[in-house]
C-alpha positions as CSV (number, residue, x, y, z in Angstrom):
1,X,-67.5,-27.4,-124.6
2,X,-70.8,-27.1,-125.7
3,X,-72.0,-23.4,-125.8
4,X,-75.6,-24.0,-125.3
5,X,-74.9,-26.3,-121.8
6,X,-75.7,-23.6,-119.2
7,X,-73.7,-26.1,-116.6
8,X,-70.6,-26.5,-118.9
9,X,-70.3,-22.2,-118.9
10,X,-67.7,-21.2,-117.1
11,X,-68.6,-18.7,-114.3
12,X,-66.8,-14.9,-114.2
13,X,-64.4,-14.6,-111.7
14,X,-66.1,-13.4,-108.6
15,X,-69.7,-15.0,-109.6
16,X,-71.5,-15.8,-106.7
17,X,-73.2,-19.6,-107.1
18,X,-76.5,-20.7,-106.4
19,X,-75.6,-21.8,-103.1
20,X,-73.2,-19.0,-102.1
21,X,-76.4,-16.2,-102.3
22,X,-78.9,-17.4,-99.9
23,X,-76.9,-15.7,-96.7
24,X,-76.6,-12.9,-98.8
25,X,-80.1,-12.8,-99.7
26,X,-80.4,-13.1,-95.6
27,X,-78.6,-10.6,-95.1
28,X,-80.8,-8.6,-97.5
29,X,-84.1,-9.8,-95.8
30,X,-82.8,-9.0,-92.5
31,X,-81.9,-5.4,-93.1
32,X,-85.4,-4.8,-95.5
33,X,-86.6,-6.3,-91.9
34,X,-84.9,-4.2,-89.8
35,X,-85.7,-0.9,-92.0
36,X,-89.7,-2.1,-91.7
37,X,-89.4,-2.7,-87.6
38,X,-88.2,1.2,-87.3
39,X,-91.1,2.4,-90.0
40,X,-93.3,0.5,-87.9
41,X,-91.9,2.0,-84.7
42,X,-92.0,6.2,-86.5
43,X,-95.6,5.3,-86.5
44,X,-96.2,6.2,-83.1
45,X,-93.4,8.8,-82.8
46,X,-95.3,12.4,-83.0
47,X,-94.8,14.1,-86.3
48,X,-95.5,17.9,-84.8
49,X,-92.9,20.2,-86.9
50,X,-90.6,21.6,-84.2
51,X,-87.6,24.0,-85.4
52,X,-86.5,24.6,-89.0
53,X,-90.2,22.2,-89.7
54,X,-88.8,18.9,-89.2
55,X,-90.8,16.7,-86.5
56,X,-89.5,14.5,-84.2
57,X,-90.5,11.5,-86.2
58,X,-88.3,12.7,-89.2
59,X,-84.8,10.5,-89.2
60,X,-86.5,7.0,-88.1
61,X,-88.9,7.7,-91.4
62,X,-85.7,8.8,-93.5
63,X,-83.4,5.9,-91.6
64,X,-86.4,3.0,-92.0
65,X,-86.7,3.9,-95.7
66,X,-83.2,4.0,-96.5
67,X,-82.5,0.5,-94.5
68,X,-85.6,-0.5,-96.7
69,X,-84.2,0.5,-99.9
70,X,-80.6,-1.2,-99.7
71,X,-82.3,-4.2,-97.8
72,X,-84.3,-4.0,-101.1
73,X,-80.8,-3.8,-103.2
74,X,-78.6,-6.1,-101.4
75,X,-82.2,-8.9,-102.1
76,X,-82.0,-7.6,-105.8
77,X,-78.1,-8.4,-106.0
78,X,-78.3,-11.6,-104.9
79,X,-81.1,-12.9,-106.7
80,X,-79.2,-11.8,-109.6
81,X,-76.4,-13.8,-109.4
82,X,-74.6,-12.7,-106.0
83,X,-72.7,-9.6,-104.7
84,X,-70.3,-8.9,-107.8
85,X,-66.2,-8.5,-108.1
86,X,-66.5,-10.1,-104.6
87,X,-62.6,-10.5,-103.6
88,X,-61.0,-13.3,-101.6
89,X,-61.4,-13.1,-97.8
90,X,-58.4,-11.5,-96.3
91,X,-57.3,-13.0,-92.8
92,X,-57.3,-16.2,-91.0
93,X,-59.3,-18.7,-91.8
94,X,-60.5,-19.3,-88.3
95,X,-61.3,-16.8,-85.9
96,X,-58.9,-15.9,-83.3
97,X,-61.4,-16.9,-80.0
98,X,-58.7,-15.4,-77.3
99,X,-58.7,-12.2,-79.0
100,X,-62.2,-11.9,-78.7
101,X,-62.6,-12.9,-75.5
102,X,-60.6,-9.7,-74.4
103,X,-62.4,-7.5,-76.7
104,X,-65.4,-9.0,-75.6
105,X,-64.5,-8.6,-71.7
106,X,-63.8,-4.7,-72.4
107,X,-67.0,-4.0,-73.2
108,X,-68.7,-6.2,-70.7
109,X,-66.4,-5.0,-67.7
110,X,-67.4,-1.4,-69.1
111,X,-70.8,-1.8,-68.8
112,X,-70.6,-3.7,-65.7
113,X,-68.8,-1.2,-63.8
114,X,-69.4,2.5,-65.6
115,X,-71.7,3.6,-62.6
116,X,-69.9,2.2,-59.8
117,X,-66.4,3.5,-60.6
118,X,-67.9,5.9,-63.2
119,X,-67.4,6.8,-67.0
120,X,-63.8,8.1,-67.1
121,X,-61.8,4.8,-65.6
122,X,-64.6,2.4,-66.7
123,X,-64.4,3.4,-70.5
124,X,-60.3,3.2,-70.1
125,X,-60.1,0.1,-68.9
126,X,-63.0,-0.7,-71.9
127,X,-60.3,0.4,-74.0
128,X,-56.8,-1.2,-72.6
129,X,-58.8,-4.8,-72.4
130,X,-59.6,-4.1,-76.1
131,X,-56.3,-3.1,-77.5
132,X,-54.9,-5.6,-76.2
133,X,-57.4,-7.7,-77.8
134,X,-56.5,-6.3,-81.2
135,X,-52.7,-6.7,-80.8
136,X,-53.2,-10.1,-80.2
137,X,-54.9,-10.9,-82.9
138,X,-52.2,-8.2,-85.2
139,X,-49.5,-10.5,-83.6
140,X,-48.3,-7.4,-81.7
141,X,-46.5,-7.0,-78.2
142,X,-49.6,-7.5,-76.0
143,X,-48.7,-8.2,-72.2
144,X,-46.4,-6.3,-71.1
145,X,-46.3,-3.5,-68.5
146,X,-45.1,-0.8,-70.9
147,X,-47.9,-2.4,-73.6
148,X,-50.7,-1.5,-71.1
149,X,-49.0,1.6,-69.5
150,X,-49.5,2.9,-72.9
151,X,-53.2,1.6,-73.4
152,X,-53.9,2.8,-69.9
153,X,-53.0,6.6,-70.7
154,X,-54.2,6.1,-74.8
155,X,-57.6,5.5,-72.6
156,X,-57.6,8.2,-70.1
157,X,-56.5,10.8,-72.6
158,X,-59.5,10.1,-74.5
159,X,-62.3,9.4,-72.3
160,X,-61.7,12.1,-70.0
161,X,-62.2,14.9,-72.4
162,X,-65.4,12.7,-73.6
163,X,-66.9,13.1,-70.4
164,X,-65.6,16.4,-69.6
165,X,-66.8,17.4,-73.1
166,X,-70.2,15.6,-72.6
167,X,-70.8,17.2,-68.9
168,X,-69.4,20.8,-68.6
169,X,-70.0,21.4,-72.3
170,X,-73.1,19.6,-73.3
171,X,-74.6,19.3,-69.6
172,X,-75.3,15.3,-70.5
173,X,-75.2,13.8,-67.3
174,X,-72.6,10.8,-67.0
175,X,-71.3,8.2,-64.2
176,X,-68.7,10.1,-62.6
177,X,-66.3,8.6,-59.8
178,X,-66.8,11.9,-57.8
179,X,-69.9,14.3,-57.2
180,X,-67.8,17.1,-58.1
181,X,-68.4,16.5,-62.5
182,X,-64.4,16.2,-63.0
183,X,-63.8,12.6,-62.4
């Protein structure tokens, strides 16, 4: 091997090639973008100092330049021979499609129906739709009635106290079933 034939080096394990860092430099450019689009948008956010002196304008101007400087990083990386000590992909090689659709439908039935049957059932149906989503794709027990039993109740038990929490507590008005602020 001749020592001076850049092409006959071997690469380190984990070196990105040539071809293998342009989505990561998109990835790069797209959160430097994304970090500019919300300094753009703190421009017209009010910067009066309320309590403590921090205006209202103070997290999008610490958020855009912190999105700008790893957008900035991740570009730098790269450019300079890829994301390092990357390991192997773990997982399937192709994406499990079924599984996503029930995630998917979760959150789309959730946001379809929070204000007609309200925060509490909506979010817990959100949830049983995408566990069984996720034990499908874990190659878990998914289907059965004792399977959703459980995800019905795991759901119930946690966005009920979210929305009593939210309304009683922090007087944040959400979709309720009832007119009474319980359900």
């Amino acid at each position: 091997m001749n020592s001076t034939d850049p092409l006959a080096a071997e690469a380190a394990p984990g070196a990105a090639t040539p071809a293998s860092t342009w989505p990561q430099t998109l990835v790069g450019v797209g959160v430097l973008l994304t970090g500019l689009g919300l300094g753009f948008g703190a421009i017209s956010i009010s910067s009066d100092a309320g309590y403590g002196g921090v205006g209202p304008n103070f997290l999008p101007w610490l958020m855009a330049a912190a999105l700008s400087v790893c957008g900035g990083w991740i570009i730098w990386e790269a450019r300079t021979g890829g994301f390092r000590e990357l390991e192997t992909p773990s997982g399937a090689a192709r994406g499990d499609w079924a599984s996503f659709v029930w995630v998917s439908a979760g959150l789309l039935v959730n946001a379809a129906l929070i204000t007609s049957i309200g925060f509490i059932l909506s979010c817990t149906l959100c949830y049983a739709l995408a566990a069984q989503g996720l034990r499908r794709a874990a190659g878990q027990r998914a289907g059965q009635p004792r399977v959703w039993l459980t995800d019905i109740v795991t759901g119930l038990l946690i966005s009920a106290p979210v929305f009593w929490t939210f309304t009683k507590f922090l007087a944040i008005n959400l979709p309720g079933l009832t007119t009474t602020g319980w359900f």
